[in-house]
GUDRENRO-333322 format. One line per 8 residues: their letters; for each residue z, y, x of N, C-alpha, C, O. Coordinates in pm, whole numbers, padded with zeros to 5 digits, always signed. Layout:
A = Z:Y:X:Z:Y:X:Z:Y:X:Z:Y:X | ... $
END
This chain:
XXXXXXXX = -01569:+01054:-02606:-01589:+01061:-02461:-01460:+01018:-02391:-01350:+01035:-02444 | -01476:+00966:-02279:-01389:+00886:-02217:-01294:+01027:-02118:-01334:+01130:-02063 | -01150:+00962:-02134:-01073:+01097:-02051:-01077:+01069:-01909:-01042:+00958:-01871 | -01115:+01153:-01829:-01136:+01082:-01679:-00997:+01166:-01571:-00988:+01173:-01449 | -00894:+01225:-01698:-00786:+01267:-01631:-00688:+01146:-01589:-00683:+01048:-01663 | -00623:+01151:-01489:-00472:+01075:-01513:-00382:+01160:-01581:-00403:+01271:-01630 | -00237:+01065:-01576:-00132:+01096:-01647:-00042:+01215:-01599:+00070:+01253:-01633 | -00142:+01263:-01499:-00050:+01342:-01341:-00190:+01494:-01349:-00207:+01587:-01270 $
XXXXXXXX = -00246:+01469:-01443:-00339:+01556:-01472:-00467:+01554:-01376:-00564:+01605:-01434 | -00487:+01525:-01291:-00559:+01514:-01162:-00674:+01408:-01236:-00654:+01293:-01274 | -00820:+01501:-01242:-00904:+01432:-01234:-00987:+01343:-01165:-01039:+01366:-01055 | -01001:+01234:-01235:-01072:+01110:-01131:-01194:+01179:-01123:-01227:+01292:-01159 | -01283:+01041:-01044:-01411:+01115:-00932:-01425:+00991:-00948:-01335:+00910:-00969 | -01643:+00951:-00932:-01665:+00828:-00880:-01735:+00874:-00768:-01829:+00952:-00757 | -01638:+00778:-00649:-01717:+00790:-00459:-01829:+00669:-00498:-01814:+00577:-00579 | -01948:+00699:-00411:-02008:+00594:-00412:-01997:+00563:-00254:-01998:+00650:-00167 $
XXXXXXXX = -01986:+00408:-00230:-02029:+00383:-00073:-02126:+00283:-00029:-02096:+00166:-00008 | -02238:+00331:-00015:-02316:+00254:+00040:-02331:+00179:+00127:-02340:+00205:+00247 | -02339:-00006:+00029:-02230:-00076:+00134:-02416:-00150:+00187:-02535:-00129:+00163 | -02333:-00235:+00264:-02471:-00305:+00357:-02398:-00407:+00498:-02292:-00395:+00558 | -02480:-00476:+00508:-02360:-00587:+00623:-02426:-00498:+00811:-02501:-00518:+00907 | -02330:-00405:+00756:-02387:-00299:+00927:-02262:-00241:+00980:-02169:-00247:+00900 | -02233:-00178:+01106:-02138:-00140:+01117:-02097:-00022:+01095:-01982:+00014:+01072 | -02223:+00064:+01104:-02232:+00168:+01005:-02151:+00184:+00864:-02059:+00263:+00840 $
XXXXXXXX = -02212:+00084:+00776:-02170:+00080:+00666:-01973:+00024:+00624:-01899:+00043:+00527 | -01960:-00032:+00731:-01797:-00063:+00740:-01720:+00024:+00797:-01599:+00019:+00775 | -01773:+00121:+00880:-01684:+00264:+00873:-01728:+00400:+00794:-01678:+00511:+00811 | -01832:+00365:+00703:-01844:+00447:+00605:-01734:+00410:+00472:-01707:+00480:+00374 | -01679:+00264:+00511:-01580:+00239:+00368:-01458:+00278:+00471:-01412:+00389:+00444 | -01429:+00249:+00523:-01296:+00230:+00587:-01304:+00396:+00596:-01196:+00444:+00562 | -01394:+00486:+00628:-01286:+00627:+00580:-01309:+00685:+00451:-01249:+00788:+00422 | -01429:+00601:+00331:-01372:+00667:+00229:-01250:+00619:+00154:-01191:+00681:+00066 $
XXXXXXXX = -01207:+00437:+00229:-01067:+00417:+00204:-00972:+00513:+00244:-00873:+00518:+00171 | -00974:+00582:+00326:-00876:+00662:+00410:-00855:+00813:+00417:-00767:+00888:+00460 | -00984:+00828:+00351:-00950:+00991:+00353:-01034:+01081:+00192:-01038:+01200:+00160 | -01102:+00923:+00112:-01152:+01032:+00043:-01142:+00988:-00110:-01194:+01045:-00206 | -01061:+00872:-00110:-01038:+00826:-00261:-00873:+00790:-00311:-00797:+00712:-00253 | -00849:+00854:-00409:-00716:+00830:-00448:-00703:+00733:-00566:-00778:+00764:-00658 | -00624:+00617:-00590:-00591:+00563:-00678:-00667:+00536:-00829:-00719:+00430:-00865 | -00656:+00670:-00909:-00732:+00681:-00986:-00865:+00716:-01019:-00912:+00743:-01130 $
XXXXXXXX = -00925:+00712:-00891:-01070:+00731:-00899:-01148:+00565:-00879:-01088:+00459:-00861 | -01282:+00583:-00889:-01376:+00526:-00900:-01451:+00479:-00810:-01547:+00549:-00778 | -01436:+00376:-00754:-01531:+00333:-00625:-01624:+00237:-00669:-01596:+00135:-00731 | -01781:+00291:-00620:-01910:+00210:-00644:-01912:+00157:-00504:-01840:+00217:-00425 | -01971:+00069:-00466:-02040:-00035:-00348:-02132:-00071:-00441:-02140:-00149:-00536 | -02247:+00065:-00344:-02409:-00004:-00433:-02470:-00044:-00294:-02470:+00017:-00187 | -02510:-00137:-00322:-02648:-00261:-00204:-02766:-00257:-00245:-02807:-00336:-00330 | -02852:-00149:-00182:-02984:-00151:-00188:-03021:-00301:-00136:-03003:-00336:-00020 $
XXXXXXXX = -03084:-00398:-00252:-03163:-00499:-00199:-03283:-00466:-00124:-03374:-00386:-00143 | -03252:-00566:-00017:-03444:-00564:+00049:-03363:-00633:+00170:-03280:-00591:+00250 | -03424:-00759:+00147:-03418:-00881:+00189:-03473:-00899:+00360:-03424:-00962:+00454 | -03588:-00817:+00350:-03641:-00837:+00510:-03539:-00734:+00610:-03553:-00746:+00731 | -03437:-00632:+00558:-03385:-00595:+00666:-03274:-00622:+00710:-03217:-00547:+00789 | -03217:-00747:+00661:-03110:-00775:+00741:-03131:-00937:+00763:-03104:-01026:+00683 | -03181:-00948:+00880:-03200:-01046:+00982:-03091:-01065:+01102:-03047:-01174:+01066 | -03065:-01054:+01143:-02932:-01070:+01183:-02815:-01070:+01171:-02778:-00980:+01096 $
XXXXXXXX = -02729:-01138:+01213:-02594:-01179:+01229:-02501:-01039:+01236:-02510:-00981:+01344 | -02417:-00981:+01142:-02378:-00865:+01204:-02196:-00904:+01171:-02147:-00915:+01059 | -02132:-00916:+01286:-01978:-00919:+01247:-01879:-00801:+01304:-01869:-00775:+01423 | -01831:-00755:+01231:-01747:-00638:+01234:-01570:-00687:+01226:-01512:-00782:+01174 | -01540:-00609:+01278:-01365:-00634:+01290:-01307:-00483:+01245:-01306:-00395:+01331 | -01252:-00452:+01092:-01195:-00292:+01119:-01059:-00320:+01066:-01050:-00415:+00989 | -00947:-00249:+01096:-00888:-00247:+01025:-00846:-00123:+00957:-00831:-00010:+01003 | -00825:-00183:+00800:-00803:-00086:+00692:-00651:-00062:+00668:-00578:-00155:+00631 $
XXXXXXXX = -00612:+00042:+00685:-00504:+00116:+00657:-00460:+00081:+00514:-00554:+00051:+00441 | -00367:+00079:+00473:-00304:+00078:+00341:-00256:+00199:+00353:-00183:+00227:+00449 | -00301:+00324:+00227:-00192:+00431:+00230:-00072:+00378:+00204:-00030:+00281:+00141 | -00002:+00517:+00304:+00130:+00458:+00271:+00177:+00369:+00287:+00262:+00344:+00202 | +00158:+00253:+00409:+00249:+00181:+00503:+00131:+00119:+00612:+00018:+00165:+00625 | +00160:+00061:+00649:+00138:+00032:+00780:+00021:-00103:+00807:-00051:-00140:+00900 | +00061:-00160:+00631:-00001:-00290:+00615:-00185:-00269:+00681:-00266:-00189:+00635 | -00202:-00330:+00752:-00362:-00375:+00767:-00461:-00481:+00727:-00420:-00581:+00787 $
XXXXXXXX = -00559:-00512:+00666:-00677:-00565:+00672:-00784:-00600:+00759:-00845:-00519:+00829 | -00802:-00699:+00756:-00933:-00758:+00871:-01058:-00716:+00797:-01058:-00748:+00678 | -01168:-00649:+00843:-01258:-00654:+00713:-01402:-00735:+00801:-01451:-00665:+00889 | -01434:-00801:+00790:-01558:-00890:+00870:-01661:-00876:+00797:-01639:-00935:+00692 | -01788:-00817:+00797:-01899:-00788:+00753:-02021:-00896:+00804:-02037:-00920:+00923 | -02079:-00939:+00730:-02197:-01054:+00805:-02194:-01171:+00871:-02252:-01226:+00965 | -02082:-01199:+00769:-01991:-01344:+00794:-02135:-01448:+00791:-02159:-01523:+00886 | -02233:-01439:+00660:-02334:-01511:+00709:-02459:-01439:+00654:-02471:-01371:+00552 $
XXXXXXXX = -02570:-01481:+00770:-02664:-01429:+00717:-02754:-01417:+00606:-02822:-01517:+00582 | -02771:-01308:+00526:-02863:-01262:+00402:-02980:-01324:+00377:-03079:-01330:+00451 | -02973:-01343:+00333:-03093:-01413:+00254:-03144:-01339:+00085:-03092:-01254:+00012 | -03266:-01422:+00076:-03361:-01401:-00020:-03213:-01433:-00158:-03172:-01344:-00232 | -03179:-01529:-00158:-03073:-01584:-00266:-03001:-01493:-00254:-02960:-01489:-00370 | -02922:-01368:-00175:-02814:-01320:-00172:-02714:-01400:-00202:-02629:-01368:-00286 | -02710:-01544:-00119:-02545:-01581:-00059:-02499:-01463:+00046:-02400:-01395:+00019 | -02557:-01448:+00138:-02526:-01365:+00251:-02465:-01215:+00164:-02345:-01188:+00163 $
XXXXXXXX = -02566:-01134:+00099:-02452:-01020:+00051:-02360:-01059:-00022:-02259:-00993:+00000 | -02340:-01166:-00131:-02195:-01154:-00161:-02087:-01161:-00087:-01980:-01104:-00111 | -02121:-01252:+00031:-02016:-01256:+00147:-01939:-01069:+00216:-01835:-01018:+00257 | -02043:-01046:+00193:-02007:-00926:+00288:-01944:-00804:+00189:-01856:-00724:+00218 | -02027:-00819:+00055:-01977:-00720:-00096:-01858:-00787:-00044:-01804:-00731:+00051 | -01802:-00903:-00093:-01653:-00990:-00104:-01563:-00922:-00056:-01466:-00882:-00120 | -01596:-00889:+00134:-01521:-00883:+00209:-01459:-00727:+00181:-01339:-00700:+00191 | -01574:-00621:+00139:-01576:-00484:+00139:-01470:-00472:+00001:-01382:-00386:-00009 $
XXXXXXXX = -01499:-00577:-00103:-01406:-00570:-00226:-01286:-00589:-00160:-01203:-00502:-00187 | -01243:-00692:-00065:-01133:-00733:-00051:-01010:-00594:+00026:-00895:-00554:+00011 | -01139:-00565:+00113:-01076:-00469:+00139:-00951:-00330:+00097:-00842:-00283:+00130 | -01079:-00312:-00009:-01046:-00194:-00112:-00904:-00239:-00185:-00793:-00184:-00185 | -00942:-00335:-00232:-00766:-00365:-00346:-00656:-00425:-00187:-00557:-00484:-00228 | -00659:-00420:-00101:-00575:-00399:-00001:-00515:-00269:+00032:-00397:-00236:+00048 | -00635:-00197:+00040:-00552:-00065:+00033:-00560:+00050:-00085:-00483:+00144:-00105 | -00659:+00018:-00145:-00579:+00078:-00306:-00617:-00013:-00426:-00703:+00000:-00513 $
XXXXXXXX = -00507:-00125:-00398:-00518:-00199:-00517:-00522:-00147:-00681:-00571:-00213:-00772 | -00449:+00006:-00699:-00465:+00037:-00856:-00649:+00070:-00875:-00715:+00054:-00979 | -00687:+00107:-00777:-00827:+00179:-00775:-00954:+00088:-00816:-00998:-00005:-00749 | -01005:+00134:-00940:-01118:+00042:-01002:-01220:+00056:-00881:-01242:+00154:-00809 | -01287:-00093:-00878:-01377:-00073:-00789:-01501:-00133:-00861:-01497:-00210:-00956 | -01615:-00083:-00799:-01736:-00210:-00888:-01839:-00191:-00818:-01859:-00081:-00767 | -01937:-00310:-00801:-02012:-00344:-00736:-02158:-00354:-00790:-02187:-00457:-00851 | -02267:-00243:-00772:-02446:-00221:-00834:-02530:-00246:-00699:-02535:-00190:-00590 $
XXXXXXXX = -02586:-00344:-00752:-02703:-00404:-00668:-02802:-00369:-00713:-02827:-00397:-00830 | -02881:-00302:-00644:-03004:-00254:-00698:-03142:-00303:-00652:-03133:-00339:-00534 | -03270:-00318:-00701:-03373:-00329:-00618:-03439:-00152:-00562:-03420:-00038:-00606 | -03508:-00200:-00467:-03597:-00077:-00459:-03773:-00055:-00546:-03864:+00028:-00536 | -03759:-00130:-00595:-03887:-00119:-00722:-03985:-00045:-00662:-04026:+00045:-00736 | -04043:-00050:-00541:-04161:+00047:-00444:-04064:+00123:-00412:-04131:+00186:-00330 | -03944:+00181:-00404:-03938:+00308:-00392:-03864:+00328:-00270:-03760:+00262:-00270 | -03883:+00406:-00152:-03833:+00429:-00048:-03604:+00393:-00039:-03545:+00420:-00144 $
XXXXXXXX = -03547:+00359:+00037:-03406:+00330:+00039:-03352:+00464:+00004:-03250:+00472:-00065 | -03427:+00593:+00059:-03320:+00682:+00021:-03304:+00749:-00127:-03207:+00796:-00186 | -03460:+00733:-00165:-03500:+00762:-00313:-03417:+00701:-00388:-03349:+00771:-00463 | -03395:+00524:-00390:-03336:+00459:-00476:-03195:+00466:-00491:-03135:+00423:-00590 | -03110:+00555:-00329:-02942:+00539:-00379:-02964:+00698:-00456:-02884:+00734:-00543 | -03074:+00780:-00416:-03059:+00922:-00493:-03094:+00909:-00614:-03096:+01017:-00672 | -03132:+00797:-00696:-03143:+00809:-00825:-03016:+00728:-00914:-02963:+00760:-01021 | -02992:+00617:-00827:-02867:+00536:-00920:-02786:+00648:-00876:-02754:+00719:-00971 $
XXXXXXXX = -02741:+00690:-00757:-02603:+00827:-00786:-02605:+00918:-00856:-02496:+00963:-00894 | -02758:+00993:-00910:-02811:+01068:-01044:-02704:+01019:-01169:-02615:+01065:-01240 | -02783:+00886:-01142:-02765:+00804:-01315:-02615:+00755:-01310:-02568:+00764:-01424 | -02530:+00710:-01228:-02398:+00712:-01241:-02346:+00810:-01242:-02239:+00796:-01302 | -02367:+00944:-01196:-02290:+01035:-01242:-02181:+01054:-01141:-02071:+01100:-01171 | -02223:+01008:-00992:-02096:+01029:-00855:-02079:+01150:-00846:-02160:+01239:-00870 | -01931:+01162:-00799:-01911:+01289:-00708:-01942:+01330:-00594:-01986:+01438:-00555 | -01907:+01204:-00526:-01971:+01217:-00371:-02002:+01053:-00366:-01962:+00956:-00430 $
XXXXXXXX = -02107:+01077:-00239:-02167:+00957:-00146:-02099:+00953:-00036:-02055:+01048:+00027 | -02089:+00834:-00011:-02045:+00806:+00168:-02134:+00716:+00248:-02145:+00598:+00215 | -02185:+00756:+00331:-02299:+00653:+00418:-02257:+00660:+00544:-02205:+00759:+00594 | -02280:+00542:+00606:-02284:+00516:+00750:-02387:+00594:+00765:-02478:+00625:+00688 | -02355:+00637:+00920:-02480:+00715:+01004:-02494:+00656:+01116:-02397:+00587:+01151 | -02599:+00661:+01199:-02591:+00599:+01360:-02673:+00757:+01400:-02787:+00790:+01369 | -02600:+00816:+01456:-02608:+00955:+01512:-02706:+00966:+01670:-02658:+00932:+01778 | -02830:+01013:+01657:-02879:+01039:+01800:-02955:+01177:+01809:-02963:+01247:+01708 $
XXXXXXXX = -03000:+01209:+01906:-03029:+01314:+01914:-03166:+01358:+01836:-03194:+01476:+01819 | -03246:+01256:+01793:-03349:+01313:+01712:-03319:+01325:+01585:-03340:+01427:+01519 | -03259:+01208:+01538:-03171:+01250:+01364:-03093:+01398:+01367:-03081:+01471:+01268 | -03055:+01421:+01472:-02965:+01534:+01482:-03076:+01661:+01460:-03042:+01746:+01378 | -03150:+01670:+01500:-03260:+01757:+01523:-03327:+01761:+01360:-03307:+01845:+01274 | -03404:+01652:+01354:-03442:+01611:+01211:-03338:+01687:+01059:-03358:+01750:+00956 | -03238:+01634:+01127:-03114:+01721:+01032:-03150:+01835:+00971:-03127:+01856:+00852 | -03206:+01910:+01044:-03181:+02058:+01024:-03359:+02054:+00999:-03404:+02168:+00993 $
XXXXXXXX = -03440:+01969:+00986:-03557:+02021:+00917:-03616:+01930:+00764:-03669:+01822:+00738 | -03574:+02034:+00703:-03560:+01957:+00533:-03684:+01963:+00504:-03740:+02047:+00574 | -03749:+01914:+00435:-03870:+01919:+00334:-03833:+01971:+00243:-03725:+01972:+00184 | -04012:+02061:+00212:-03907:+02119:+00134:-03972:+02077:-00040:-04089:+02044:-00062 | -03880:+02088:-00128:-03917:+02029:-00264:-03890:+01831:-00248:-03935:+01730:-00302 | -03791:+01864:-00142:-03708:+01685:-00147:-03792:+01553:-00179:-03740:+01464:-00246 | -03915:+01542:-00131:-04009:+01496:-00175:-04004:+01335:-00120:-03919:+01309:-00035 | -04050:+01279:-00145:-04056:+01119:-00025:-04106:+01129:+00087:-04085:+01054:+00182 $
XXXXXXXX = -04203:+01257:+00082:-04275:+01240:+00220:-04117:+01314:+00342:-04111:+01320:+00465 | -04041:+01345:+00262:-03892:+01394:+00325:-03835:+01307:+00390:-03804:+01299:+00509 | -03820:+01226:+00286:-03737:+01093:+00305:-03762:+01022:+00455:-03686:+00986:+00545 | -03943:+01019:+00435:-03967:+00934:+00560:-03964:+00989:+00705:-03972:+00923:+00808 | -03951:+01142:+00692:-03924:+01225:+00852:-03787:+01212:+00855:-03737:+01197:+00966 | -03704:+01215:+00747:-03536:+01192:+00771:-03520:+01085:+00767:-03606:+01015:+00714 | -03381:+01016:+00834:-03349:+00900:+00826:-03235:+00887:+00690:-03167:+00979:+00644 | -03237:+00799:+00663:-03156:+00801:+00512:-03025:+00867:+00485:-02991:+00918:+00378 $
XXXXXXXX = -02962:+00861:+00586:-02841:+00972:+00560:-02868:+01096:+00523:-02837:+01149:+00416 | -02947:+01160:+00642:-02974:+01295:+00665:-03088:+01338:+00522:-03130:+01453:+00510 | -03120:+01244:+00437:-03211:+01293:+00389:-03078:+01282:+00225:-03090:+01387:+00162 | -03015:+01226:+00185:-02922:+01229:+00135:-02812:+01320:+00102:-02744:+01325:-00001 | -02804:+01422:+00252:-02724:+01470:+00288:-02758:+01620:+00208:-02679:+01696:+00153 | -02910:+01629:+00225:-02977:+01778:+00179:-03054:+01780:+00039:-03098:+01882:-00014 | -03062:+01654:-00012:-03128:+01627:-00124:-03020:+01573:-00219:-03066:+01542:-00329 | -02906:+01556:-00206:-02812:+01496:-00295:-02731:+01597:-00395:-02658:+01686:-00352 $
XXXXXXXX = -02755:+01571:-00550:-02693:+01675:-00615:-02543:+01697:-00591:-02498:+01811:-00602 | -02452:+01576:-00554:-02321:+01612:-00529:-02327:+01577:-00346:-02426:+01564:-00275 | -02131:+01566:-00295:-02151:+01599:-00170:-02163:+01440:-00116:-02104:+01344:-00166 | -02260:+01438:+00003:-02267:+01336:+00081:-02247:+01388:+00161:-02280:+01502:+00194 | -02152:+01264:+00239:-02075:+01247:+00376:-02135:+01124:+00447:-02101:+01008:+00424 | -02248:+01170:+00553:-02272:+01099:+00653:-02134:+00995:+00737:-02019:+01002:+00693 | -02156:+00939:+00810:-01977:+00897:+00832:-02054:+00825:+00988:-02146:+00746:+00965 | -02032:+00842:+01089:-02029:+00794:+01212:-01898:+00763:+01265:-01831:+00858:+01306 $
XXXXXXXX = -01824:+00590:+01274:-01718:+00597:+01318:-01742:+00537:+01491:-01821:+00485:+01570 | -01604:+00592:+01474:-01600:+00658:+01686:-01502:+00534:+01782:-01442:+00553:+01888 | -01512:+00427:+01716:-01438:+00308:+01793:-01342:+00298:+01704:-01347:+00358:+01596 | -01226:+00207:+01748:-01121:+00183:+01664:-01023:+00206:+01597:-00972:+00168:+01491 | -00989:+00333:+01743:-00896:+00481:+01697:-00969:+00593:+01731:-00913:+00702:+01738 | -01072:+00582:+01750:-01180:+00716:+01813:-01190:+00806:+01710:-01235:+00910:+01758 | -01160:+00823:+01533:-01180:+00872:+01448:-01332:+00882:+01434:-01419:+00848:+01514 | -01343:+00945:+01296:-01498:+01003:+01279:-01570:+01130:+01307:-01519:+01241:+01322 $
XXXXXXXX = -01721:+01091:+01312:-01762:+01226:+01351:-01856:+01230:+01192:-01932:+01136:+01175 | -01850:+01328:+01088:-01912:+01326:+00961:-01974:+01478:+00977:-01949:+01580:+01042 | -02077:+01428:+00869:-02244:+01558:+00825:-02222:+01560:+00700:-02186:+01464:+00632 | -02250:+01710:+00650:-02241:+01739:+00473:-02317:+01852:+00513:-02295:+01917:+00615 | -02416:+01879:+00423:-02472:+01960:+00342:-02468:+02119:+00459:-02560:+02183:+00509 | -02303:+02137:+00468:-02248:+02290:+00498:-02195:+02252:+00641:-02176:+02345:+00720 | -02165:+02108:+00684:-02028:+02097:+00778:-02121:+02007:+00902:-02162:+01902:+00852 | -02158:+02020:+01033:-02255:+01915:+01102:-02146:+01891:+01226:-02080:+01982:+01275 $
XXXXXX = -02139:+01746:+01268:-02049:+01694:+01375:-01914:+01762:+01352:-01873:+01836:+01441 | -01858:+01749:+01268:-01708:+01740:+01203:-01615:+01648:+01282:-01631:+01527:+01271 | -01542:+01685:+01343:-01471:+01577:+01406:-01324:+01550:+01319:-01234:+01627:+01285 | -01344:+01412:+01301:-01235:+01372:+01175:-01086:+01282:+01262:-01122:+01165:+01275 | -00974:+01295:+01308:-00926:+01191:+01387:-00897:+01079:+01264:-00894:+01100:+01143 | -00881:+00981:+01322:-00875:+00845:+01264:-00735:+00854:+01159:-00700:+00756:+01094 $
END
C-alpha cells in the first residue's frame, strides 16, 4: 500500500474540484488553490461530460495567488466554445491545470473526465468521489434564495429523486461521504461565501 504521508509527517488528502468552463467553477478552484490544498496533496479536476450544457461563450478573469508571494495568474475559462469533440474543454481543463502548477507547482494534479451514463450530474461526481477515495469536494455554487431554502430540505435516503429538488451543490453537500464545500465567490476581493454539511453562508475573506 502506497504511503500517503510526507516527509514532514502530515498526511496528504485528495481535493476534488469540479471543474467546468463557468464562473462558478473558477472560484471554486481559485479557493481550493488558496485555502484548502497544500503541496503534498492531491488535486482531481473531474468534468462531468454533457455536451448540450455548455453553449455559450463563458470568459473569466481570476487571479490566483501563489502561496507565499505575491506572484499572480490570469486564469481565462471558455476561451472557446465546447463542443461534441471536446476541443473546447481541454481549453478550459488547460487553463485550470495551468493555474494550479502556478501556485502549487510541487502539487500532483490530474484530470477525470467522466460521462454521465443516464445518470443525473450530481449522482455521477457522488460516485467517481466514492471510487477515488476524496477527502473533500469543492463546487461552485450560484447562491439564491430558493437553493438556500432547498438546502435545508434533504431527501431522505439520498435518492435521485433528491438530486432533482436540490441543485447539485446542495445535494452534494448532504449526500457526500466526505466534506463538500459549496464555494460562491464574492467579486475579486469580495472573498467567499461557502456551505458544508454543519457550516451555511460562511463568510470566507479573500
Amino acid at each position: 500500500m502506497a504511503n500517503n504521508n510526507n516527509r514532514n509527517g502530515t498526511q496528504a488528502r485528495k481535493v476534488m474540484v469540479v471543474a467546468d468552463p463557468t464562473r462558478e467553477s473558477a472560484g471554486a478552484l481559485q479557493y481550493a488553490l488558496s485555502h484548502a490544498v497544500l503541496e503534498q496533496d492531491e488535486l482531481i479536476l473531474l468534468h462531468v461530460e454533457n455536451p448540450n450544457s455548455w453553449r455559450n461563450t463563458i470568459s473569466t478573469f481570476l487571479k490566483m495567488p501563489s502561496l507565499g508571494s505575491s506572484t499572480t495568474a490570469s486564469l481565462e475559462l471558455g476561451a472557446a466554445t465546447t463542443t461534441t469533440t471536446g476541443e473546447g474543454e481541454v481549453d478550459f481543463i488547460e487553463e485550470m491545470k495551468n493555474a494550479c502548477r502556478v501556485s502549487q507547482p510541487k502539487m500532483r494534479v490530474r484530470v477525470l473526465r467522466v460521462d454521465m451514463d443516464g445518470k443525473d450530474r450530481a449522482s455521477t461526481i457522488l460516485l467517481h468521489s466514492n471510487n477515488e477515495g476524496v477527502d473533500v469536494i469543492v463546487i461552485g455554487q450560484k447562491r439564491s434564495l430558493s437553493s438556500a431554502l432547498l438546502g435545508y430540505k434533504r431527501s431522505g435516503g439520498g435518492s435521485v429523486k433528491g438530486a432533482k429538488m436540490l441543485d447539485t451543490a446542495e445535494y452534494l453537500i448532504q449526500n457526500s461521504q466526505c466534506i463538500c464545500v459549496g464555494v460562491q465567490r464574492k467579486g475579486q476581493s469580495g472573498g467567499y461565501v461557502l456551505n458544508t454539511k454543519t457550516h451555511r453562508n460562511f463568510w470566507l475573506l479573500a
